[in-house]
C-alpha positions in Angstrom: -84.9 -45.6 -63.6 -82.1 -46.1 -61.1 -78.5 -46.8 -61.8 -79.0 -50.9 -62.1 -82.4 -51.2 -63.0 -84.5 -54.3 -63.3 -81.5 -56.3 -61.2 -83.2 -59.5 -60.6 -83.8 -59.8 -64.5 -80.8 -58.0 -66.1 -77.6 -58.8 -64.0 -74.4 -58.1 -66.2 -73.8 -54.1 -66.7 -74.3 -55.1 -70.3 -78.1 -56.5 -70.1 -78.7 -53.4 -68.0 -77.5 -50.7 -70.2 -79.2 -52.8 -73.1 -82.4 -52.9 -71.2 -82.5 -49.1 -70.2 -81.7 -47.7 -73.3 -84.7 -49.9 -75.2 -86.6 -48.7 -72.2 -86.0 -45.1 -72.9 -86.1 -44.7 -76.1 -89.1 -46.9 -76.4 -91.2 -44.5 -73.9 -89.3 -40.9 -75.9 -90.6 -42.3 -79.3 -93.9 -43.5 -78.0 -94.5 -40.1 -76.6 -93.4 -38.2 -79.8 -93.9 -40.1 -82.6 -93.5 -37.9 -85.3 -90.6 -35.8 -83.9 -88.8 -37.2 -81.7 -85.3 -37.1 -82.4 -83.3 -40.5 -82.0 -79.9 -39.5 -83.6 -80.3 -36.5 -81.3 -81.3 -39.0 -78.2 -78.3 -41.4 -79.1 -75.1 -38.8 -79.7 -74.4 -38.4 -76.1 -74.8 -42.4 -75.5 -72.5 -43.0 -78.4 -70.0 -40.6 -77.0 -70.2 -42.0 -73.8 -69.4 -45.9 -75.0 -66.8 -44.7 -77.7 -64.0 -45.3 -75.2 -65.3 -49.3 -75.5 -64.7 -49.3 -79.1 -62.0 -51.9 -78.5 -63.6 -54.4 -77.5 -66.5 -56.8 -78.7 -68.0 -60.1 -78.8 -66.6 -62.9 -80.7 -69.4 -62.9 -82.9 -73.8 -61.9 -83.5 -76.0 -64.7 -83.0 -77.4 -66.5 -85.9 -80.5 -64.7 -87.3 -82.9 -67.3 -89.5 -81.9 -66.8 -93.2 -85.9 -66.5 -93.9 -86.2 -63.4 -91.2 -83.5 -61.9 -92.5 -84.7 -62.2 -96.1 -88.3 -60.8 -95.1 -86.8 -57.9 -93.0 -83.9 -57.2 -95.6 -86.4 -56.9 -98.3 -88.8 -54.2 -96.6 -88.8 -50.8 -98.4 -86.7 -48.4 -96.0 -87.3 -45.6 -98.2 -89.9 -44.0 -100.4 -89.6 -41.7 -102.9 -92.7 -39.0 -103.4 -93.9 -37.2 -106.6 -91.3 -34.0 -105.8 -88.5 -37.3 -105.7 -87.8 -36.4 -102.1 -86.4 -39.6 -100.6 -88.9 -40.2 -97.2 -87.1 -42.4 -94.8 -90.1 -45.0 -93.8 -89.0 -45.5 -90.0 -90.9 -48.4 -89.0 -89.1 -50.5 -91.3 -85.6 -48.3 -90.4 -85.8 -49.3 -87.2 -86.1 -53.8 -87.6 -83.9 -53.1 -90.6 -80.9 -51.9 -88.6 -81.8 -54.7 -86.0 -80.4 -56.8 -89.1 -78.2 -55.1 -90.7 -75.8 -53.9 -88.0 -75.7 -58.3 -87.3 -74.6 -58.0 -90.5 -72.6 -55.4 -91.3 -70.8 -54.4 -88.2 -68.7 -55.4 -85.6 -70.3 -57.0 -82.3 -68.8 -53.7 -80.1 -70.7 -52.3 -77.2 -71.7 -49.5 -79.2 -73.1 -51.5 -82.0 -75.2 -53.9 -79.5 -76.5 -50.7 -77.7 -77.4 -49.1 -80.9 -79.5 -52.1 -81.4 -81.3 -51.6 -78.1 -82.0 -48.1 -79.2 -83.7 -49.4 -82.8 -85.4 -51.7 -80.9 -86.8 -48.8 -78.6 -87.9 -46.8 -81.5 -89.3 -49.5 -83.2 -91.8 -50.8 -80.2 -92.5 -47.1 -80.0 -93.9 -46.4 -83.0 -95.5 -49.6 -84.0 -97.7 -50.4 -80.6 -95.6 -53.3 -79.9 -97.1 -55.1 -83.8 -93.9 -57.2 -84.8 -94.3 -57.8 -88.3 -93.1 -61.3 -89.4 -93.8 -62.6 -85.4 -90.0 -60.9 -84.9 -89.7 -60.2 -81.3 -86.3 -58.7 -80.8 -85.8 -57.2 -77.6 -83.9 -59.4 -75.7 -79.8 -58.7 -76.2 -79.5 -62.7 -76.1 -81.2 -63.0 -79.3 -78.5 -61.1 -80.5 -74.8 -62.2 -78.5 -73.8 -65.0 -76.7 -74.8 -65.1 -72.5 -70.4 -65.8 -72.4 -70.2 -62.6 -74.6 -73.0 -60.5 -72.5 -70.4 -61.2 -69.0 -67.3 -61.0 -71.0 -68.1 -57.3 -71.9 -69.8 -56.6 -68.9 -66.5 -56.5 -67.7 -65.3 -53.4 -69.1 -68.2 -51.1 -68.7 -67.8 -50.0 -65.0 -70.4 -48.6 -62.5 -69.0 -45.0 -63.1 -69.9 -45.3 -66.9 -73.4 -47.4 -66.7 -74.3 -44.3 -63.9 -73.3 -41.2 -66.8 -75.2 -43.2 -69.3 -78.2 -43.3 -66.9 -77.6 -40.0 -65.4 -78.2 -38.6 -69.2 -81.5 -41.0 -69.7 -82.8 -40.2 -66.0 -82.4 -36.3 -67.4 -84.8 -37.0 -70.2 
């Protein structure tokens, strides 16, 4: 993966650091399944945008209310006989690609956390969208205006550490 990869396709510092981080953690969870460890995976990523906490997109794209009913109403946990709570990832995973729309501010480290639920999600679910949902492009999710407006603030220098740290996994 080099510093600015897939150029011809992703051409804003934004699409690219969307695109490699659904890239990588799409391959880590494919790979591992079971245990691979995506809070772990996206501390130093989240450390690494938090000086871009300041600034965001005017607002999320529309998502259909009928998607977001569907996805909203999946179980995201389960509850076993000993009433441990059991996260149910699959449905984690396109959950947050809804809820964070909803819930959260459009900043860089919100739309990036996106790409890594995305990731997770095409991981352990061979690439099945359930409901024909096919998030995985960040202009289903902000404005093309928005995707060069932030592009703006992340530099070279920080879209390199980011990849640096995924090129190390």
């Amino acid at each position: 993966m080099s510093n600015k990869t897939k150029k011809s396709k992703h051409s804003y510092n934004l699409e690219i650091l969307f695109a490699n981080v659904l890239e990588k953690s799409h391959k880590l969870r494919k790979k591992n399944p079971h245990n691979f460890d995506g809070q772990g995976f996206w501390q130093p990523i989240k450390k690494i945008l938090e000086p871009l906490d300041s600034y965001n997109a005017k607002k999320w794209r529309k998502i259909s209310k009928t998607k977001t009913r569907k996805i909203m109403l999946l179980p995201e946990y389960n509850i076993n006989g000993y009433e441990t709570k059991l996260i149910d990832e699959k449905n984690h995973f396109i959950i947050q690609q809804v809820r964070i729309p909803l819930n959260e501010k459009p900043t860089i480290k919100k739309i990036i956390q996106i790409a890594l639920n995305i990731g997770q999600y095409k991981g352990i679910n061979n690439n099945n969208y359930i409901y024909n949902i096919k998030f995985n492009d960040l202009a289903q999710f902000i404005y093309k205006k928005d995707i060069i407006e932030l592009s703006k603030h992340i530099s070279d220098a920080l879209l390199k550490k980011v990849n640096d740290y995924l090129n190390s996994l």
